[in-house]
N, C-alpha and C positions, 0 to 999 in steps of 0.2 A: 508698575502694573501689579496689582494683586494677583497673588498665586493663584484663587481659583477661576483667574480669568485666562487663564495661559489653555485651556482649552478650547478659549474662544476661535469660532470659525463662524467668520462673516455669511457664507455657500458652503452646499454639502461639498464642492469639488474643490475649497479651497485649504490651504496650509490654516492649522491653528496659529495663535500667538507664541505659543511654544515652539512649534516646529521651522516656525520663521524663522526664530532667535539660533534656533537650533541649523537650519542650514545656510545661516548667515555663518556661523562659525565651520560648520566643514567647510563649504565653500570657501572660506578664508585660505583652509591649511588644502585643500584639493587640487584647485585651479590656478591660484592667484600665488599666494607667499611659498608655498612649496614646491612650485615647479623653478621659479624665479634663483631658488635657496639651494637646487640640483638635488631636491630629494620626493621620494614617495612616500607621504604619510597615509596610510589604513584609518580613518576615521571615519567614525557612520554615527557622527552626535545627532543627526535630525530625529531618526528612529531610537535610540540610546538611553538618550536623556528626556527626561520628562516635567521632572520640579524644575519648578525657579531655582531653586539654588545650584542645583546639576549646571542647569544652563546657562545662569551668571557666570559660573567659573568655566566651565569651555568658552564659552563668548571672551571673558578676562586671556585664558589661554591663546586663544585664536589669534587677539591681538596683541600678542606679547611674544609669540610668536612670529608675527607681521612685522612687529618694532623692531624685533630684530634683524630682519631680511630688508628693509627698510636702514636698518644702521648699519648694514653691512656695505651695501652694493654702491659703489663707483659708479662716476659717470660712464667710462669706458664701458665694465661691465654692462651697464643696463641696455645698450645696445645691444645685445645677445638674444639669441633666436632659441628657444625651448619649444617643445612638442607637448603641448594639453592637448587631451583629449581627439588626439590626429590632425590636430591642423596644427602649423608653428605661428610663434607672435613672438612681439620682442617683451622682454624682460619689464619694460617700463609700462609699454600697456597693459600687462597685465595688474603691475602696481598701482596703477591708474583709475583701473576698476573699482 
């Protein structure tokens, strides 16, 4: 996608192309790879980052990041019951997402 289409928005109430990219990668390290990984990462790339290139490399981070909680975790492990956002889930579904 062309950079100057990253502020495309389909609806006034919707996410730009940017900001997709962009809470596809917090998202990543928020919910899913960082609760899994028993940590709290502070990231707010939706709002943050703007350019393409900002967002190619969080997006590259996010999943390299992922790959690694992904190379980490046991069968054993993934069984395990973590707390996002007040409710518990196992470890796997949330990899699964």
């Amino acid at each position: 996608m062309p950079e100057e289409n990253y502020n495309f928005r389909p609806a006034p109430r919707v996410r730009t192309f940017g900001q997709i990219l962009g809470h596809i990668a917090q998202e990543q390290y928020l919910y899913f790879c960082a609760p899994v990984k028993g940590e709290q990462k502070a990231v707010d790339v939706e709002r943050t980052k703007t350019t393409k290139a900002e967002l190619i490399v969080a997006l590259k981070d996010s999943f390299a990041y992922c790959d690694s909680v992904y190379g980490q975790i046991t069968d054993a492990d993934a069984t395990g019951i973590v707390n996002v956002g007040g409710s518990k889930s196992m470890k796997l579904r949330l990899l699964w997402m």
